[in-house]
C-alpha positions, -999 to +999 in steps of 0.1 A: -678+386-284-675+358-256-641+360-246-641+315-246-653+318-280-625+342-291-600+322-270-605+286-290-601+305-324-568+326-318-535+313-303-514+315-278-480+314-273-472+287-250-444+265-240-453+228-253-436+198-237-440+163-258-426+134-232-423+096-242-414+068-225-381+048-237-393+014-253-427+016-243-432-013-268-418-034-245-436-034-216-465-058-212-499-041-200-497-041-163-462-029-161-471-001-189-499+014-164-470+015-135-449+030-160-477+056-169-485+064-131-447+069-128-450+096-153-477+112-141-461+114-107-431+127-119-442+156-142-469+165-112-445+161-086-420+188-104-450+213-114-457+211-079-421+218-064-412+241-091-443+263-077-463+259-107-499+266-112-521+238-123-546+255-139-519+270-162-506+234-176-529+210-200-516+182-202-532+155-224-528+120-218-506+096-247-508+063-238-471+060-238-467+096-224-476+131-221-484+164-242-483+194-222-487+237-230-477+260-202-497+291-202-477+322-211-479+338-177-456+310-167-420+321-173-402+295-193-371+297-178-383+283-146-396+251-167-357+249-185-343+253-150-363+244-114-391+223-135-361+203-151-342+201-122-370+183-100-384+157-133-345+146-135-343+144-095-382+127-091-376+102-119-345+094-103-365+083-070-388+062-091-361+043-107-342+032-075-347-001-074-363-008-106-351-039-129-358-021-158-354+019-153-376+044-168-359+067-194-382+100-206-373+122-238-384+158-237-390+177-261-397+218-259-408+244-281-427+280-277-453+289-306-486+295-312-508+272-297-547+261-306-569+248-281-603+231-286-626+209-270-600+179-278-567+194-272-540+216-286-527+218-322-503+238-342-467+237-357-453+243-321-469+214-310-455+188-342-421+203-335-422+197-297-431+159-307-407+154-333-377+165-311-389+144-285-392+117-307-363+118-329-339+089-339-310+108-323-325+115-289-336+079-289-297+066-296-285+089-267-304+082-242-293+045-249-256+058-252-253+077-227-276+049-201-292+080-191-329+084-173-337+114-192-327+136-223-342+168-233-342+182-268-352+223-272-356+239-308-335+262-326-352+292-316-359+279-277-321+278-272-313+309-285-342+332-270-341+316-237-316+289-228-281+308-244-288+335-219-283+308-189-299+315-157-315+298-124-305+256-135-298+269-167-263+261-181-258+264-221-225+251-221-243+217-209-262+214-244-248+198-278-262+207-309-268+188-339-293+187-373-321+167-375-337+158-410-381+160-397-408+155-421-411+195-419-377+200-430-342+200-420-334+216-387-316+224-357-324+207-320-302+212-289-297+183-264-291+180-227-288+151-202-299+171-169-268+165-142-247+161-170-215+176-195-224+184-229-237+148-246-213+137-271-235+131-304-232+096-313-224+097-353-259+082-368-259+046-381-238+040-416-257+013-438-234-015-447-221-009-483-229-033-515-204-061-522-176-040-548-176-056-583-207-074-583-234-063-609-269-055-599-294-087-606-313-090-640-339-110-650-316-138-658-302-141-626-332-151-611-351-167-639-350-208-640-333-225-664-337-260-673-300-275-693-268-276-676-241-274-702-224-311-698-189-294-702-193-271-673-178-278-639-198-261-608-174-250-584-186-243-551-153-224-534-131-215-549-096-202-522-064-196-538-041-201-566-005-204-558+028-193-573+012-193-605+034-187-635+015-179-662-025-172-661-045-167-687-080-165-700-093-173-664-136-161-659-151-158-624-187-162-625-204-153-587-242-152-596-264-178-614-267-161-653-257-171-687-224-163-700-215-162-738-181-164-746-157-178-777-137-206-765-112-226-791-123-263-767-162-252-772-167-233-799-173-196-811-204-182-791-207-211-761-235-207-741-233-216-706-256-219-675-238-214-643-255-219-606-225-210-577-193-202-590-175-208-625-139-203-631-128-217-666-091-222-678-075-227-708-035-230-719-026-220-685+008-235-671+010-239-631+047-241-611+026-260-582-003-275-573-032-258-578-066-251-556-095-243-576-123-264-559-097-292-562-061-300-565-050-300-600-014-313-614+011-325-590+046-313-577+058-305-613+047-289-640+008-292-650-011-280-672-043-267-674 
């Protein structure tokens, strides 16, 4: 058998490295190809320094960023450690002087790798792009104002980066859960030159106003009479030193409200648009704001 052949139909455990840009949205089209070649000279720069191979990376090009696989033979802890060490140091010396710095998330995995004519597939290479392109490396990178934050599996950590060596400091990485599309799971994080990262707590979404009811058709549906006995008030602020209070309705939405009332009748029928607030036999000690000032120093009644 033709030892190409067999190679593009088994895999091969490589390291895969998914880098994007930080808010590559936002650049316009000339400064997004300056921001690509600042990539490129970064990652090629480091492979370079850290004394590795070309022919053992593929890299594939992502408009916004980079895919890469690092041939086996390579040992991995040299891309955790030296490799690292030179991006963070490289991207550094790009962004000196720059208005708007270039921030890079990593993300790193080692599984079974595909390659074809195209480029490389397989689960290790989704999970490398997911890390790197999580919600949660996204918000510390912006937290921290950092240049670059790298994101390893589960299994990365544990097999190569717990065991420390050359560059290599576990104590520097924070772990945390990430909720993927594969599934729930486990992602480590490190700002190179940095302390453990402090996981900022992920955004809480504001809660629905307490004591409201959820809209029905009627709230939204037109309606065409206004009862002539019904009083649209707009704001209603306080009520003070109130002696006795009774029989008082609050209406917030625009709906009908049945009620018996002895002034309108068993089963009125009102259409209310703002607030409503309706009052009967109640005796005030002052004056009173409801919308507008009812009775006067003394006693009134309402």
């Amino acid at each position: 058998m033709d030892h190409d052949a067999m190679d593009l139909t088994e895999a091969r455990y490589e390291l895969v490295i998914s880098v994007d840009a930080r808010r590559s949205g936002e650049y316009d089209d000339v400064d997004k190809q300056r921001m690509r070649e600042r990539i490129y000279r970064v990652l090629e720069a480091a492979f370079t320094h850290a004394k590795v191979a070309r022919d053992a990376v593929h890299m594939e090009d992502r408009g916004d960023g980079v895919l890469l696989s690092v041939a086996g033979r390579i040992a991995v802890t040299r891309l955790l450690g030296l490799w690292m060490v030179e991006v963070h140091e490289n991207l550094r010396d790009e962004n000196r002087g720059l208005r708007v710095p270039l921030g890079l998330r990593l993300g790193m995995h080692v599984g079974p790798v595909r390659h074809d004519g195209r480029g490389i597939s397989g689960r290790a290479v989704d999970l490398a792009c997911r890390l790197a392109d999580s919600p949660l490396a996204r918000r510390l990178l912006d937290a921290e104002r950092a240049d670059l934050v790298l994101v390893t599996s589960q299994s990365l950590y544990e097999d190569v980066v717990s065991s420390g060596g050359k560059f290599i400091e576990p104590a520097h990485y924070s772990s945390a859960r990430l909720e993927l599309k594969e599934g729930e799971v486990t992602a480590w994080f490190h700002l190179p030159g940095r302390p453990a990262p402090q996981i900022p707590a992920a955004p809480v979404p504001p809660a629905a106003p307490a004591g409201d009811p959820p809209p029905t058709a009627d709230t939204t549906a037109g309606h065409a009479g206004h009862a002539d006995d019904v009083e649209e008030v707009q704001d209603v602020e306080e009520v003070q030193d109130v002696e006795e209070v009774r029989d008082v309705r609050d209406v917030r939405d625009v709906r009908d409200v049945k009620c018996d009332d002895p002034a309108d009748g068993p089963g009125a029928h009102y259409t209310v648009h703002g607030d409503m607030s309706q009052h009967s036999d109640n005796v005030y000690q002052q004056p009173v704001h409801i919308g507008r000032i009812t009775g006067d120093a003394g006693r009134g009644k309402g």
